[in-house]
ChimeraX commands (.cxc) that place a marker at each C-alpha (Angstrom):
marker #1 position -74.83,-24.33,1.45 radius 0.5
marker #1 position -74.41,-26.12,-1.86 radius 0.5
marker #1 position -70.68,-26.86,-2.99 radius 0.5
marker #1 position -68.81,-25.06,-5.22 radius 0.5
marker #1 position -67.70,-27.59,-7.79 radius 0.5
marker #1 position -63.77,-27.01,-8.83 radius 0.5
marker #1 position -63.02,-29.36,-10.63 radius 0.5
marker #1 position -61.42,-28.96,-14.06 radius 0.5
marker #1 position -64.33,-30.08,-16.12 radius 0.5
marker #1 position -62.77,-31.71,-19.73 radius 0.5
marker #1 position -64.18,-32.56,-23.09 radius 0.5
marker #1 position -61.85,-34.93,-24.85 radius 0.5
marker #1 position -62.09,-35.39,-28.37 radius 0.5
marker #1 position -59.92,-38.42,-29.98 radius 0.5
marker #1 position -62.32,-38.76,-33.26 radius 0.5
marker #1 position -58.90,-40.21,-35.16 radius 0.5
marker #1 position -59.36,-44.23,-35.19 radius 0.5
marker #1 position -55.41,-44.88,-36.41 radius 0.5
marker #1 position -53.92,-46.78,-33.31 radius 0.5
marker #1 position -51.97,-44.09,-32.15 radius 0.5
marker #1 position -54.61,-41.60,-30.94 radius 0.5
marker #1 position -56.58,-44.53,-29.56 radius 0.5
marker #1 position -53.73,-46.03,-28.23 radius 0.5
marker #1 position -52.83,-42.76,-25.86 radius 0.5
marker #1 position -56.25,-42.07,-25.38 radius 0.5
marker #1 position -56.67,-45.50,-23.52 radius 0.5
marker #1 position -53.66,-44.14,-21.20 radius 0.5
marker #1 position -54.97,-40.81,-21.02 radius 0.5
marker #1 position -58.24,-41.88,-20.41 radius 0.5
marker #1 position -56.52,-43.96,-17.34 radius 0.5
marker #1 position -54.69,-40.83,-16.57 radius 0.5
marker #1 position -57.21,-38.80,-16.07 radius 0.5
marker #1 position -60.05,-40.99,-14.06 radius 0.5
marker #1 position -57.44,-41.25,-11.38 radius 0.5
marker #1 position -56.52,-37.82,-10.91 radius 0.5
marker #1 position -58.46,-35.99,-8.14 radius 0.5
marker #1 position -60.11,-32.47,-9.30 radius 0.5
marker #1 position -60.39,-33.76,-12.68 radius 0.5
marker #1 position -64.01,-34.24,-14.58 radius 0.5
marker #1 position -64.82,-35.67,-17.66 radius 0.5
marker #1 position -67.69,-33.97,-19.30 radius 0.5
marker #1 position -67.60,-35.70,-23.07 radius 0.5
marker #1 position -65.87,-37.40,-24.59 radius 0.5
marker #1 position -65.62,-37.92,-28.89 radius 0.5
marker #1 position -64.15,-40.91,-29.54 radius 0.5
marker #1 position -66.24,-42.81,-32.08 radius 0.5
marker #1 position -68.38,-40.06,-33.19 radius 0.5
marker #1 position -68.98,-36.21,-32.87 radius 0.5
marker #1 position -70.53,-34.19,-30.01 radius 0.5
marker #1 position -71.11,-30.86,-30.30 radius 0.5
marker #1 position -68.47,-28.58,-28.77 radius 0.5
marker #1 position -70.93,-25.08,-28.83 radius 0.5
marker #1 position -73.62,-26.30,-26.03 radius 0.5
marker #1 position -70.94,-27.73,-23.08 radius 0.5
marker #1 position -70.03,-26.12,-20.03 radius 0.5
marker #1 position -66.54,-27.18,-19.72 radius 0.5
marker #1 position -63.32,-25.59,-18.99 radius 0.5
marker #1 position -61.04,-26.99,-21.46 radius 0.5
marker #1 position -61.13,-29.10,-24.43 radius 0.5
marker #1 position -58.50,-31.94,-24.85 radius 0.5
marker #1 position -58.06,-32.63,-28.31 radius 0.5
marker #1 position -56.00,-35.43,-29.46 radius 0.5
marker #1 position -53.49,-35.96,-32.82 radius 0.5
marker #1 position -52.76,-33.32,-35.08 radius 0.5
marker #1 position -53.36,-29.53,-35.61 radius 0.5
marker #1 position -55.75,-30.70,-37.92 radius 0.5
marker #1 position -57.79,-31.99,-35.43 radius 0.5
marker #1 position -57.66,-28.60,-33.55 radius 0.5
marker #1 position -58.87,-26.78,-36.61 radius 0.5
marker #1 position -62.25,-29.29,-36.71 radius 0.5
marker #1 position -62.91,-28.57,-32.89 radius 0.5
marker #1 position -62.36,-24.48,-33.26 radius 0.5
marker #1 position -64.74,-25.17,-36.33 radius 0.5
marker #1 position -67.47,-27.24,-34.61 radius 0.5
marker #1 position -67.18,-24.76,-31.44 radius 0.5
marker #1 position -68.34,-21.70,-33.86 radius 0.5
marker #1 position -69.25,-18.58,-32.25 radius 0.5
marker #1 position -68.44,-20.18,-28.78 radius 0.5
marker #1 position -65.04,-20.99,-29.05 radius 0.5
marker #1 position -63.41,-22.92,-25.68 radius 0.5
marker #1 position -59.92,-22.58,-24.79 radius 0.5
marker #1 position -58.10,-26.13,-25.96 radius 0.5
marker #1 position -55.15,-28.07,-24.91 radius 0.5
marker #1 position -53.85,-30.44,-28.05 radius 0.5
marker #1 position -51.98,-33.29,-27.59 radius 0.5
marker #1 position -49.94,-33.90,-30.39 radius 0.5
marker #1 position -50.07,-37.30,-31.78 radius 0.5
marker #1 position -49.48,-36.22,-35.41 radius 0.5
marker #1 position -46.40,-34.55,-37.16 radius 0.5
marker #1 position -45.50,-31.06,-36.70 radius 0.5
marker #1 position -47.98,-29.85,-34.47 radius 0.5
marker #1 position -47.46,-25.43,-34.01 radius 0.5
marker #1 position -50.91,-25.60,-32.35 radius 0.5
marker #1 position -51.15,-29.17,-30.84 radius 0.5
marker #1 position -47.82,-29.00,-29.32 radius 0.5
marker #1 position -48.02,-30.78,-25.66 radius 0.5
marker #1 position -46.69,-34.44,-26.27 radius 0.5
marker #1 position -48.90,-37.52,-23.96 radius 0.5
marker #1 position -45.68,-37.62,-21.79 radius 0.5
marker #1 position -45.31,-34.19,-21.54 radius 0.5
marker #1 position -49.71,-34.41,-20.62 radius 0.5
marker #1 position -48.91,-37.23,-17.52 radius 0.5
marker #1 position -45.99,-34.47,-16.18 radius 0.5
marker #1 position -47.93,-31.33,-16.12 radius 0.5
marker #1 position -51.42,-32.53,-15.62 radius 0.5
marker #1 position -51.61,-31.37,-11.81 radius 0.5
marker #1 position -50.48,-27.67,-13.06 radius 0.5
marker #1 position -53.91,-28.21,-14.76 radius 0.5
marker #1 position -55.90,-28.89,-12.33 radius 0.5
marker #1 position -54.21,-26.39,-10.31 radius 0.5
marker #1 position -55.41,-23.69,-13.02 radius 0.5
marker #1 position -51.76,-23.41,-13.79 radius 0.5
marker #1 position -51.89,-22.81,-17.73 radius 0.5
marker #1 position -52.24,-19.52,-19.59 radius 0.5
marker #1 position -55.02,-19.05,-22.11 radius 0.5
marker #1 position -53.80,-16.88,-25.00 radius 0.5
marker #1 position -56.27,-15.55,-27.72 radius 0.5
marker #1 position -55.64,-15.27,-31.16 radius 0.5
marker #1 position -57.37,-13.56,-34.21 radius 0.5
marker #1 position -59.77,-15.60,-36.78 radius 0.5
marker #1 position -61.14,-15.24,-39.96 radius 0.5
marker #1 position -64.44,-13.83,-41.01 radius 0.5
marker #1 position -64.87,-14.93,-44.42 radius 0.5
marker #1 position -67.62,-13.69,-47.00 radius 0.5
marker #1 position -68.05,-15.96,-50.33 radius 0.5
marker #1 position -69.71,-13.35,-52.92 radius 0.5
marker #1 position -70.44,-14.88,-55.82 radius 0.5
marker #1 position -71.74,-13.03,-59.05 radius 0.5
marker #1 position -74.86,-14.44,-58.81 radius 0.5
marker #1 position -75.65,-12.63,-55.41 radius 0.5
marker #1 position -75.06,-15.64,-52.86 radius 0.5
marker #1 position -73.67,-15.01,-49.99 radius 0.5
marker #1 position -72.20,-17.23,-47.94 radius 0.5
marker #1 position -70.53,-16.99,-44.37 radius 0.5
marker #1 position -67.40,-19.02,-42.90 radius 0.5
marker #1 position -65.03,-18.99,-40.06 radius 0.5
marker #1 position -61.72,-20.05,-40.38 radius 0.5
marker #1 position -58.65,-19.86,-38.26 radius 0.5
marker #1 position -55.42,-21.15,-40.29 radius 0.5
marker #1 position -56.23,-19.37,-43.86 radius 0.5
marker #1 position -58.74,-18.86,-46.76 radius 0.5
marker #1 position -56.84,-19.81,-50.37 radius 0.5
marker #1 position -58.30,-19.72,-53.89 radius 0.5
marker #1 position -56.14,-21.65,-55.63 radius 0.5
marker #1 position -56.42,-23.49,-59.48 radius 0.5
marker #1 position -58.24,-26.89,-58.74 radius 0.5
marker #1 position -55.88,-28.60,-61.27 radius 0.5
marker #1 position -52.01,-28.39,-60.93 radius 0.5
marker #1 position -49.76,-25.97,-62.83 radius 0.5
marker #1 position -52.74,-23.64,-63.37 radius 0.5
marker #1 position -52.43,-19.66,-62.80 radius 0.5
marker #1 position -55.07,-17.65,-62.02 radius 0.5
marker #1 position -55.66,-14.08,-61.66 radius 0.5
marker #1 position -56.91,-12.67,-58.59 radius 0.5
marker #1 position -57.25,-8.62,-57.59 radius 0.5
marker #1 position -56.80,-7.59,-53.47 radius 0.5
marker #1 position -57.60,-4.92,-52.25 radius 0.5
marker #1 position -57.12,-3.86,-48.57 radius 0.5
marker #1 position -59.63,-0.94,-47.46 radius 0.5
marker #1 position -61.19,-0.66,-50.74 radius 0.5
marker #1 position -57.98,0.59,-51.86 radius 0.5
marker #1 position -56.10,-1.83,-55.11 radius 0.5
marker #1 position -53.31,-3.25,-53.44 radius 0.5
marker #1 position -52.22,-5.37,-57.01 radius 0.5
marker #1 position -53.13,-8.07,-59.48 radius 0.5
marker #1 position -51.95,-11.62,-58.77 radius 0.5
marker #1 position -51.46,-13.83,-61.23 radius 0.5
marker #1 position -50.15,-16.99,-59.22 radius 0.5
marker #1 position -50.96,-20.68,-58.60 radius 0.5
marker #1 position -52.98,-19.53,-55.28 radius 0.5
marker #1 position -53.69,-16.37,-52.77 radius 0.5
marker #1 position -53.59,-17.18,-49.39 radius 0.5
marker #1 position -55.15,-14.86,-46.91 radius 0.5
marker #1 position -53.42,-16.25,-43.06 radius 0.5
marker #1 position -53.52,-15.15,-39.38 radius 0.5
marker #1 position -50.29,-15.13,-37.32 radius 0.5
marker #1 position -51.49,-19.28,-36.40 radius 0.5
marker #1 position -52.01,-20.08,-40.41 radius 0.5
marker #1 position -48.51,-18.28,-41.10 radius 0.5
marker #1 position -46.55,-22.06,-40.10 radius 0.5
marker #1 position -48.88,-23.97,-42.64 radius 0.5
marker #1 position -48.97,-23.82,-46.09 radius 0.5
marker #1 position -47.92,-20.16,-46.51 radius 0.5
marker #1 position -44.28,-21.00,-44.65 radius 0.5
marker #1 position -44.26,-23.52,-47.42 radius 0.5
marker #1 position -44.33,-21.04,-49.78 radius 0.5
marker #1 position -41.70,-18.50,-48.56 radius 0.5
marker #1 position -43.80,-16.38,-46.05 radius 0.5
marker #1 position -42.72,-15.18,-42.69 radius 0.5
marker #1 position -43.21,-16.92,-39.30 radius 0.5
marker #1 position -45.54,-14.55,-37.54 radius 0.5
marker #1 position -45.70,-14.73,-33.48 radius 0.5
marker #1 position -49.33,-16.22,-33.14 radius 0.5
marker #1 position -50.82,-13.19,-30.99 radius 0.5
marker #1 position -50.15,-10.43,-33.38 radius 0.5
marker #1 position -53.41,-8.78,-34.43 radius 0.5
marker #1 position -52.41,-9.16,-38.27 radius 0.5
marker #1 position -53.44,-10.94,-41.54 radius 0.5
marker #1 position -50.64,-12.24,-43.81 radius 0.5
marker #1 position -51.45,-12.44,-48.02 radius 0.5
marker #1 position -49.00,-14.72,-49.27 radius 0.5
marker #1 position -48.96,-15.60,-53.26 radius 0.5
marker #1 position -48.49,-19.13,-54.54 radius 0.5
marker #1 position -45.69,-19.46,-56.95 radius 0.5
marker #1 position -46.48,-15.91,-58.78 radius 0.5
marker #1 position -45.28,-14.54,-62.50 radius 0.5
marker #1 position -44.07,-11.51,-61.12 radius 0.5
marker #1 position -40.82,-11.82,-59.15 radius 0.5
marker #1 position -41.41,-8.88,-57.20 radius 0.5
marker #1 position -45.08,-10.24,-55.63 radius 0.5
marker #1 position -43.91,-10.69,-52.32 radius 0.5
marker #1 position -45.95,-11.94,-49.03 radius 0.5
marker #1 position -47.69,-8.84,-47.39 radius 0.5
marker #1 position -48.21,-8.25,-44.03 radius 0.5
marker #1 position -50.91,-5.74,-42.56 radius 0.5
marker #1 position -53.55,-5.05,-39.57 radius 0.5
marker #1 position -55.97,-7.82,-39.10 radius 0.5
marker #1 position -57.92,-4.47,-38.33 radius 0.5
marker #1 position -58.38,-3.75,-42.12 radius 0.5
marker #1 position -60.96,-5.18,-44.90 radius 0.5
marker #1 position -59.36,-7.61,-47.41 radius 0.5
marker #1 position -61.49,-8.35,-50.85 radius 0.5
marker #1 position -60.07,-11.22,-53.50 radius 0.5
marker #1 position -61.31,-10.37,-56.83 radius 0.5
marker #1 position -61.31,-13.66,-58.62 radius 0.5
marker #1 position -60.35,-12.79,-62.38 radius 0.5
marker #1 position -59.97,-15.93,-64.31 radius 0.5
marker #1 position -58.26,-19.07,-64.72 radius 0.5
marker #1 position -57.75,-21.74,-67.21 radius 0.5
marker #1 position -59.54,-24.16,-65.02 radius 0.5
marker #1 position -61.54,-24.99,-61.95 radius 0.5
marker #1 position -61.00,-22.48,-59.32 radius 0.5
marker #1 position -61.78,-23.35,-55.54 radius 0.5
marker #1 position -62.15,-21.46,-52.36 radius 0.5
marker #1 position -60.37,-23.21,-49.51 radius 0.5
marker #1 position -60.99,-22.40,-46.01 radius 0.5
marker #1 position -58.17,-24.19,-43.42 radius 0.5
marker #1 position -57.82,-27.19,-45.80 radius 0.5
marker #1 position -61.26,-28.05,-44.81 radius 0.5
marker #1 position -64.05,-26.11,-46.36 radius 0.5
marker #1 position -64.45,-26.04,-50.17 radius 0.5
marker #1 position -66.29,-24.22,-52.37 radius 0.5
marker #1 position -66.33,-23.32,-56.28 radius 0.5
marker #1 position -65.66,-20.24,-57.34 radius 0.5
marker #1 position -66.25,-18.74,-60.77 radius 0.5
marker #1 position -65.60,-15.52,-62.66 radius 0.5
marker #1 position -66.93,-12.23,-61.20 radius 0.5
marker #1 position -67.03,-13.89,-57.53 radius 0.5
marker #1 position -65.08,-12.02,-54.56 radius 0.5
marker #1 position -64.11,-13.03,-51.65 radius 0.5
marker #1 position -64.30,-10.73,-48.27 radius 0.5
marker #1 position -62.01,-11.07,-45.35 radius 0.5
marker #1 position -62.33,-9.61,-41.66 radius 0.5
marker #1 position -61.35,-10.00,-38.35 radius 0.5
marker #1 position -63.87,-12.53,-36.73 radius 0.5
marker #1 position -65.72,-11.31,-33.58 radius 0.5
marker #1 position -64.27,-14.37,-31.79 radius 0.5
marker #1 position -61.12,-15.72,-30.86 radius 0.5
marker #1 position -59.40,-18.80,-31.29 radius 0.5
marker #1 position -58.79,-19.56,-27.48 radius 0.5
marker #1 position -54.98,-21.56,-26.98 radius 0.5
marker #1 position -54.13,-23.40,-23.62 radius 0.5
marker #1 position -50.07,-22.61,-23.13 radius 0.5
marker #1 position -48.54,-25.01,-19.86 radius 0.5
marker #1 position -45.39,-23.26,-18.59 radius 0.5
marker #1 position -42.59,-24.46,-20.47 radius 0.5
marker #1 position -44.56,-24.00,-24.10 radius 0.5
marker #1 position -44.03,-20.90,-25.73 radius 0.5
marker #1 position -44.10,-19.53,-29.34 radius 0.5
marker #1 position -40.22,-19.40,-29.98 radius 0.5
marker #1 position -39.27,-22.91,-28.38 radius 0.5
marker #1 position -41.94,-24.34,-30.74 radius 0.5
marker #1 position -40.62,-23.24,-33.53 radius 0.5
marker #1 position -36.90,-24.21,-32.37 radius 0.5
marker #1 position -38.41,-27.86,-31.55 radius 0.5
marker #1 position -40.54,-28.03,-34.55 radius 0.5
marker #1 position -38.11,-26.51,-37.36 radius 0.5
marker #1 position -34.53,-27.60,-36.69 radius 0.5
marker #1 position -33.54,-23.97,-35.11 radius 0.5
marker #1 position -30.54,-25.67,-33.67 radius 0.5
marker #1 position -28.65,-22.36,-33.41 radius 0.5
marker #1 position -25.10,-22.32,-35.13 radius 0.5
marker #1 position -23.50,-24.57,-37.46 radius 0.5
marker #1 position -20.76,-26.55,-34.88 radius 0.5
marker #1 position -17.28,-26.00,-37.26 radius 0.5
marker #1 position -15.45,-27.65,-34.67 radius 0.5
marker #1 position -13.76,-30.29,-36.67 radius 0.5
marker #1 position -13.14,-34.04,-35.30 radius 0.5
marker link #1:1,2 radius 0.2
marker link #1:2,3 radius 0.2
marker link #1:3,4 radius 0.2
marker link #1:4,5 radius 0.2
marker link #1:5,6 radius 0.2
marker link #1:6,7 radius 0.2
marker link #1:7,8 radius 0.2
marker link #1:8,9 radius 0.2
marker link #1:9,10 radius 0.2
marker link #1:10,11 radius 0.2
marker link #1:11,12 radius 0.2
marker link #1:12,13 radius 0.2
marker link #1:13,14 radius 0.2
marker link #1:14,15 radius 0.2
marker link #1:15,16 radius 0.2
marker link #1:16,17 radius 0.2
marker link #1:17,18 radius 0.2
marker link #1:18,19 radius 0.2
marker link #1:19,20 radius 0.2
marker link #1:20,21 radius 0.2
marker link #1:21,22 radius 0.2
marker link #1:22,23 radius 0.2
marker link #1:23,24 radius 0.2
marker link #1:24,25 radius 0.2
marker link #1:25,26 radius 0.2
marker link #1:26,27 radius 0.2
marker link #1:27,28 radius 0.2
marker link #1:28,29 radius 0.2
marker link #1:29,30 radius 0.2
marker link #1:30,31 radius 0.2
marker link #1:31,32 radius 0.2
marker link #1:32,33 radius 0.2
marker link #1:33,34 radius 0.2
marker link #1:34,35 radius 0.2
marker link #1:35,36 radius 0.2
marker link #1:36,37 radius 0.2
marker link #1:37,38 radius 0.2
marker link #1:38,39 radius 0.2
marker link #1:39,40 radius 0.2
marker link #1:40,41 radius 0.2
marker link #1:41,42 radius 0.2
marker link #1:42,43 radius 0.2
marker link #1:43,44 radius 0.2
marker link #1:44,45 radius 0.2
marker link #1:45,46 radius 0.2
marker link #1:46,47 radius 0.2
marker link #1:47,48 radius 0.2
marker link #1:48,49 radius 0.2
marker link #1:49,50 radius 0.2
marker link #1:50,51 radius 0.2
marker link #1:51,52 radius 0.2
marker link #1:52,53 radius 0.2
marker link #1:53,54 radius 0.2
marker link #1:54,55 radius 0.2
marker link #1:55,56 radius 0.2
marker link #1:56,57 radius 0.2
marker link #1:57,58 radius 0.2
marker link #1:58,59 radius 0.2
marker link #1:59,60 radius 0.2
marker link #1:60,61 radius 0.2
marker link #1:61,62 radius 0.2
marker link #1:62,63 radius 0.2
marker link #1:63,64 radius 0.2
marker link #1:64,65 radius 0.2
marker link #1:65,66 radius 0.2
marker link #1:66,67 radius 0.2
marker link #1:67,68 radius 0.2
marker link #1:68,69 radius 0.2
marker link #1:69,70 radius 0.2
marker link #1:70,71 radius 0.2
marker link #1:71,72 radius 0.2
marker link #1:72,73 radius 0.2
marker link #1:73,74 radius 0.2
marker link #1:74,75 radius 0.2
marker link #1:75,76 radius 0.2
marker link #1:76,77 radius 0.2
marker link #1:77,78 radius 0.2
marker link #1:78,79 radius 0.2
marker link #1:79,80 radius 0.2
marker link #1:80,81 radius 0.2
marker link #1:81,82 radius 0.2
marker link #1:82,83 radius 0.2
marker link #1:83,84 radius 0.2
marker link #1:84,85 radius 0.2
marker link #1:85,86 radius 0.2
marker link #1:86,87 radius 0.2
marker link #1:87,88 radius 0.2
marker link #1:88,89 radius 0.2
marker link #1:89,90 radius 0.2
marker link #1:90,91 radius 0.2
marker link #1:91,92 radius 0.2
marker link #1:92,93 radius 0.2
marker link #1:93,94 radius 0.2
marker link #1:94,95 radius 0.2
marker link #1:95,96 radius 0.2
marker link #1:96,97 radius 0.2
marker link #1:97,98 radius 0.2
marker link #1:98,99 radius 0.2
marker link #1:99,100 radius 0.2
marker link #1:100,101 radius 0.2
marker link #1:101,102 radius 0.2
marker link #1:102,103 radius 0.2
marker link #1:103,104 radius 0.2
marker link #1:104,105 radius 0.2
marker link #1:105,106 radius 0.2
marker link #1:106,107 radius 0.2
marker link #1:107,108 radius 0.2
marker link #1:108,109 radius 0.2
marker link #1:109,110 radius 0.2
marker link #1:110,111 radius 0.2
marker link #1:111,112 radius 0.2
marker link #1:112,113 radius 0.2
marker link #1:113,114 radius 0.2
marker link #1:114,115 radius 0.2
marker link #1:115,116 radius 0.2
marker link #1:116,117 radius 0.2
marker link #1:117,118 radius 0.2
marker link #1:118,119 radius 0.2
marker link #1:119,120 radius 0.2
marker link #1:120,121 radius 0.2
marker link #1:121,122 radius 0.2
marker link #1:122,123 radius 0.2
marker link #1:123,124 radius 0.2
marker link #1:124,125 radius 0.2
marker link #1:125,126 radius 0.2
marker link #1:126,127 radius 0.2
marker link #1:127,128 radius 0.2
marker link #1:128,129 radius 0.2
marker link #1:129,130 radius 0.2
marker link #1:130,131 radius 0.2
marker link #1:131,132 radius 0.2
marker link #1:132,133 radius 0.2
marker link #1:133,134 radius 0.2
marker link #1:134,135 radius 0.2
marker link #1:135,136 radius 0.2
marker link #1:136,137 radius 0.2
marker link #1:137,138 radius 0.2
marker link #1:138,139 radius 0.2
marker link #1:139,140 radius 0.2
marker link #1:140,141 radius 0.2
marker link #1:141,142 radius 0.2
marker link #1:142,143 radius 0.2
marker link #1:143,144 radius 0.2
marker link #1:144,145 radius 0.2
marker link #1:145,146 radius 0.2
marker link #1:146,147 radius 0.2
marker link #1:147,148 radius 0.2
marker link #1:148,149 radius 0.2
marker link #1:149,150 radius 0.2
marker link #1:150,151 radius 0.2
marker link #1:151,152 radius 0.2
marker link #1:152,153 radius 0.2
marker link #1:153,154 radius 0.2
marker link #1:154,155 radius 0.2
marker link #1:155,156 radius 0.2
marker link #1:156,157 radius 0.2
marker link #1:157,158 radius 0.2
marker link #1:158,159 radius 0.2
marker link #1:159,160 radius 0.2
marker link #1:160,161 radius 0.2
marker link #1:161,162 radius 0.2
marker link #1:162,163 radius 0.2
marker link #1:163,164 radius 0.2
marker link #1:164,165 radius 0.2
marker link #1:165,166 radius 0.2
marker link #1:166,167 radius 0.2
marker link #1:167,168 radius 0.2
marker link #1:168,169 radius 0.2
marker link #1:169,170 radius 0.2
marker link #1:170,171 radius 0.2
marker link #1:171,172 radius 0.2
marker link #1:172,173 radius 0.2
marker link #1:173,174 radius 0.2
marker link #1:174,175 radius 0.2
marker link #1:175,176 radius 0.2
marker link #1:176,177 radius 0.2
marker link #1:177,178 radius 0.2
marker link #1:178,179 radius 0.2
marker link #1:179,180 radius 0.2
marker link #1:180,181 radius 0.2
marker link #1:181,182 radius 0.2
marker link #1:182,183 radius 0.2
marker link #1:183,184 radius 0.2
marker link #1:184,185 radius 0.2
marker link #1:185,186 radius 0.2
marker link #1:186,187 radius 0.2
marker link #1:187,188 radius 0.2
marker link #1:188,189 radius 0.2
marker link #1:189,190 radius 0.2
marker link #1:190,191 radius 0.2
marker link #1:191,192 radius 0.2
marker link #1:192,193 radius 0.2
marker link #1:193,194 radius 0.2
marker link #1:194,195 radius 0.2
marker link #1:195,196 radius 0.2
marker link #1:196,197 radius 0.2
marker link #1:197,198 radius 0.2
marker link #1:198,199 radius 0.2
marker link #1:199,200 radius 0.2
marker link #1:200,201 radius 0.2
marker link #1:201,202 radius 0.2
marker link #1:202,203 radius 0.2
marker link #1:203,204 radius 0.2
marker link #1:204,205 radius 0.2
marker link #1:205,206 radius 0.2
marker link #1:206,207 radius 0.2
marker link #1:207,208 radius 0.2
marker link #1:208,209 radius 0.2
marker link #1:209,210 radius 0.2
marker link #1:210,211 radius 0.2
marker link #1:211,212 radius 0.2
marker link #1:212,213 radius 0.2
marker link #1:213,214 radius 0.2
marker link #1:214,215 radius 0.2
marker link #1:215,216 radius 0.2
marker link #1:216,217 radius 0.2
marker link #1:217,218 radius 0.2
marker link #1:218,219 radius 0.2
marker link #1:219,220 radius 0.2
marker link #1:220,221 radius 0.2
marker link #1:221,222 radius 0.2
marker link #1:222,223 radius 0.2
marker link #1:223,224 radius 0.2
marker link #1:224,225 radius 0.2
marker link #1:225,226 radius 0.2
marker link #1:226,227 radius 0.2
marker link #1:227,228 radius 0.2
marker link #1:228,229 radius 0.2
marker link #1:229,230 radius 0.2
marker link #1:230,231 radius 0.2
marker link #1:231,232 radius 0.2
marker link #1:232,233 radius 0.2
marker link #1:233,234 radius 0.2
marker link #1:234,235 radius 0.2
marker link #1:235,236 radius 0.2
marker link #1:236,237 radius 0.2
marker link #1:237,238 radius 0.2
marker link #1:238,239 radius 0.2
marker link #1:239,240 radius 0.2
marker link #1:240,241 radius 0.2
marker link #1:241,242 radius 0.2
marker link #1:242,243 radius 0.2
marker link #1:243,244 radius 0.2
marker link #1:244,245 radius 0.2
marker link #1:245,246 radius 0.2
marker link #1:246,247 radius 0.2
marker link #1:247,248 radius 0.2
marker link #1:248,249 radius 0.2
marker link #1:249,250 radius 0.2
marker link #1:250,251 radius 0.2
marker link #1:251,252 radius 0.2
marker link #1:252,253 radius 0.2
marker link #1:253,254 radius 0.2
marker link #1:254,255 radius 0.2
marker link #1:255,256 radius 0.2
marker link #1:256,257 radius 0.2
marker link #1:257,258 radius 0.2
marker link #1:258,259 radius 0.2
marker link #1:259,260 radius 0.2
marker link #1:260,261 radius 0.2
marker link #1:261,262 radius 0.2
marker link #1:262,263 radius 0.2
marker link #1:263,264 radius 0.2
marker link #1:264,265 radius 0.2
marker link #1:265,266 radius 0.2
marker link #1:266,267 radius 0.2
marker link #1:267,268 radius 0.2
marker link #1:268,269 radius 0.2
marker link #1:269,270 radius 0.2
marker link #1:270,271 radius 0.2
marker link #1:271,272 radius 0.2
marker link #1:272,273 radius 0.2
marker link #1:273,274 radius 0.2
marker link #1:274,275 radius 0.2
marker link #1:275,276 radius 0.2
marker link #1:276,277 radius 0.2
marker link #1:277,278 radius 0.2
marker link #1:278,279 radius 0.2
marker link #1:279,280 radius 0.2
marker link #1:280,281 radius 0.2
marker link #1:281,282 radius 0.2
marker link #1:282,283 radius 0.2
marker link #1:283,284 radius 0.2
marker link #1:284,285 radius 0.2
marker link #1:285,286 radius 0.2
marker link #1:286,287 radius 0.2
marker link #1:287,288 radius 0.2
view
C-alpha cells in the first residue's frame, strides 16, 4: 500500500531583498530543513512563483502585511490559508514574530493552528465608456484625488438605495481586515476581522456629520464618481491603480472567496491589537 504523505507541505515566499527578510529567511530556511514532518514545496525568494497551481498546505510569507496582500492577490480565486511572519512594522495580518515561528513550529506540524476565513472584495471598475473591469481585493478599494488637498465628490449607494453625497479627500470601501489600515488612520472603527461586514469610511469630508458607516458585507455598494478638480484614481489595497474619470462607478460585493488566516494558539484578534496599538490598559496615577 502506498504511504500516506503527512507532512506539512510549505510554500515560502521572502520576495523582500532588504537584509532583514533575507536575513531570517536564512534561519528559517535552517529551521525548517531540520524539522521532521516538514516539506518545502516552493519557495519565492528572488523571483515570483505562482501561488494558484500548488498543492500545499500553508503558505509562509515573510515581512510585512503588505507582503500578505501580494500573495492573497497572486493566489486569486484559489486562495491558501497563510502564516505571516512579521518582519515589517505593524503587522494586524502578519503577526507571528521569527522567534515566536522557532517556538511554535511543532504545533504546526502537529496541525495545531486554526484557519479562520475572512470576507474579500469583489470589485467592478465601470467606466462611462462601457469597460468593465474586474478586481479582488482584501484590505480596501479608495478613490481618492491623485494630487493632495483635492476634494472630490463621490455618490454611494448601498442596495440601489442613495445612502449620501461625499464630498471628501477619498472614499474608502474596507472589510473587517482593511478596517486597521488606512481607514483607522482616518477615525474609523476597529472591526473584529471575521465579521461578515464592509466599512465606508470618508477621507477628511466637508460635512462634519459624514461619519464612517458600517453595514452587511451581504449588501451591493456602488461609488458614483462625481467630479474633482484633478486626477482621480481608483486604489485597490494600495496596490492596484486605475484612472477614473467623470460618469465612472465603482461596484462593490462580497467576493466568492475568502481570505484564508493561519491563527497559532496564543494569537488572537484582541491581543493584536493590545500588542500592536499601545492598549496598555489604565493610566498608572500611582505617583513616585
Amino acid at each position: 500500500m502506498e504511504a500516506i504523505n503527512t507532512s506539512l507541505r510549505l510554500a515560502v515566499i521572502a520576495r523582500d531583498q532588504s537584509e532583514r527578510v533575507q536575513r531570517a529567511w536564512a534561519e528559517i530556511s535552517t529551521l525548517l530543513a531540520k524539522t521532521q514532518g516538514v516539506e518545502i514545496v516552493a519557495a519565492a525568494v528572488t523571483e515570483d512563483i505562482d501561488l494558484s497551481q500548488l498543492d500545499v498546505d500553508l503558505v509562509l510569507v515573510l515581512g510585512g502585511d503588505g507582503a500578505i496582500l501580494r500573495a492573497c492577490r497572486q493566489m486569486g480565486r484559489r486562495q491558501i490559508p497563510i502564516l505571516g511572519v512579521n518582519l515589517g512594522r505593524l503587522g494586524f495580518l502578519a503577526d507571528l514574530t521569527p522567534e515566536e515561528l522557532h517556538e511554535h513550529i511543532s504545533l504546526l506540524v502537529q496541525r495545531q493552528f486554526e484557519v479562520v476565513e475572512h470576507v474579500m472584495l469583489d470589485v467592478a471598475h465601470q467606466q462611462a465608456t462601457g469597460k468593465v473591469e474586474h478586481f479582488l481585493g482584501l484590505n480596501e478599494v479608495a478613490i481618492s484625488g491623485a494630487e493632495t488637498l483635492q476634494m472630490i465628490e463621490v455618490g454611494l449607494s448601498i442596495d440601489e438605495e442613495l445612502v449620501t453625497t461625499y464630498s471628501c479627500d477619498a472614499l474608502l470601501v474596507c472589510t473587517p481586515v482593511g478596517s486597521t489600515a488606512h481607514s483607522l488612520s482616518a477615525g474609523g472603527p476597529a472591526i473584529r476581522q471575521d465579521l461578515p461586514v464592509f466599512l465606508v469610511t470618508p477621507i477628511c469630508p466637508h460635512a462634519l456629520s459624514n461619519r464612517p458607516v458600517v453595514d452587511s458585507a451581504d449588501r451591493t455598494y456602488r461609488l458614483n464618481f462625481r467630479k474633482s478638480r484633478g486626477a482621480t484614481v481608483l486604489v485597490i489595497d494600495g496596490q492596484i491603480r486605475r484612472p477614473v474619470h467623470e460618469g465612472d462607478s465603482v461596484e462593490v460585493r462580497r467576493a466568492d472567496v475568502t481570505f484564508k488566516l493561519a491563527k497559532v494558539k496564543g494569537h488572537s484578534y484582541y491581543r493584536t491589537l493590545q500588542k500592536k496599538l499601545g492598549w496598555s490598559g489604565q493610566p498608572n496615577y500611582v505617583a513616585r
